[in-house]
N, C-alpha and C positions, 0 to 999 in steps of 0.2 A: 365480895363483889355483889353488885343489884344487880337483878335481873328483872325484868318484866317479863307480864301474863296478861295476856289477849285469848279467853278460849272462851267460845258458847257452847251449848248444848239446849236444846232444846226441844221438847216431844210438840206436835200440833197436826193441825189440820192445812190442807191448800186450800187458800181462798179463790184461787184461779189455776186454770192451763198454764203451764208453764210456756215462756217465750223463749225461742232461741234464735238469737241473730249471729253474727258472722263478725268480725274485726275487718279492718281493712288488710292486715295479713292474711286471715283465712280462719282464725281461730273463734272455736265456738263457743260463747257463752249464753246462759238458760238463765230466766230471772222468774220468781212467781214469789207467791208473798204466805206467808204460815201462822193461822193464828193458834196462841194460847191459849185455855181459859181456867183461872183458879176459880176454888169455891172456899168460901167460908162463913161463920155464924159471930154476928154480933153476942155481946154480951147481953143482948136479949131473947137471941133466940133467931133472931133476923138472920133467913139464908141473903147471902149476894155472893153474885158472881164477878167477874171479869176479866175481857178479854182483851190479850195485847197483840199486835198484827205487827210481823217481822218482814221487811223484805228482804231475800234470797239470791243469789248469784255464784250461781256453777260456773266451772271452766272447763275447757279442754273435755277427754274423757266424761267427764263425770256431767257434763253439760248435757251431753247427749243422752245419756243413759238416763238423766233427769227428765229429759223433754218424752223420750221414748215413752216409758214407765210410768210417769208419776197422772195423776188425771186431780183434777177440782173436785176437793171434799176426803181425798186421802189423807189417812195417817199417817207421819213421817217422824224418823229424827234424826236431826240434820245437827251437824258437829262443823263447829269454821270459826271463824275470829270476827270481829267486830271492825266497821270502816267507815270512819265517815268520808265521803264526798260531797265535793263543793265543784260549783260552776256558775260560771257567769252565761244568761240567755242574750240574745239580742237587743231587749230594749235595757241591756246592761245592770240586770235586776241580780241578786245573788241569793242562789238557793244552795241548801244544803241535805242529805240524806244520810241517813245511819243505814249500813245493812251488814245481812251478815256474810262473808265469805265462807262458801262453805267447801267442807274439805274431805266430807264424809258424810253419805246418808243413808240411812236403810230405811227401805219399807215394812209398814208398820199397820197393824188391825184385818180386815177380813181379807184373804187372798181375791183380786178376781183376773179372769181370765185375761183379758186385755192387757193387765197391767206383766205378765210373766211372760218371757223367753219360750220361745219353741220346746225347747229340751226340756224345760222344768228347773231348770239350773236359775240361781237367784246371779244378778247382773254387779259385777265389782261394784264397788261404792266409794272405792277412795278416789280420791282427784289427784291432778298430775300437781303436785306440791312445787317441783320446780319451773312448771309452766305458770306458778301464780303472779310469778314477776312482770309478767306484761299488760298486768292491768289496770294500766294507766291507757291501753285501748279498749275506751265504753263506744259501741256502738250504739247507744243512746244520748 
């Protein structure tokens, strides 16, 4: 039997606040965008770098605790599958986006204050896996 694999993983930085809006049910999702950067040396010696920029999409639980938590210029690593979406705008033009669904994140580099729980207790990070089926509602 074939089976398919849809998994990401990837360590980065937030290049913005995270956003969270609302569905028209109630349900909350958080969107902010992560970038990579590899380094390496030509065969001459030549460093370069480069960076790739991921957008992001929590659900449910994990939305909140994303929006809560996370601040622009944090370390993360965010574990979810790959999606693309398409839509058609008003003047009937058609766009598309790759992102990742994510299904798991932790925090990640210097602790700071702002970003931890009252108690000192680090915040779940899994997402509600069977609430990912509703979203096909983008409040954007």
């Amino acid at each position: 039997m074939s089976r398919g694999l849809n998994k990401v993983m990837i360590i980065g930085n937030l290049g913005r606040e995270p956003e969270m809006r609302y569905t028209p049910s109630g349900r909350p999702v958080t969107t902010f965008t992560v970038a990579t950067t590899r380094s390496w040396n030509t065969a001459d010696g030549e460093r370069h770098t480069d960076t790739e920029w991921f957008n992001v999409v929590t659900w449910g639980n994990l939305a909140e605790i994303c929006k809560q938590y996370l601040t622009k210029g944090q370390q993360v690593y965010i574990e979810g599958r790959l999606q693309t979406r398409r839509w058609e705008d008003k003047e009937n033009i058609k766009h598309s986006t790759v992102e990742i669904v994510a299904t798991e994140m932790m925090m990640l580099g210097e602790r700071r204050e702002a970003n931890h729980p009252p108690s000192g207790e680090e915040p779940a990070v899994e997402g509600d896996i069977e609430n990912q089926a509703a979203e096909d509602e983008f409040p954007f």
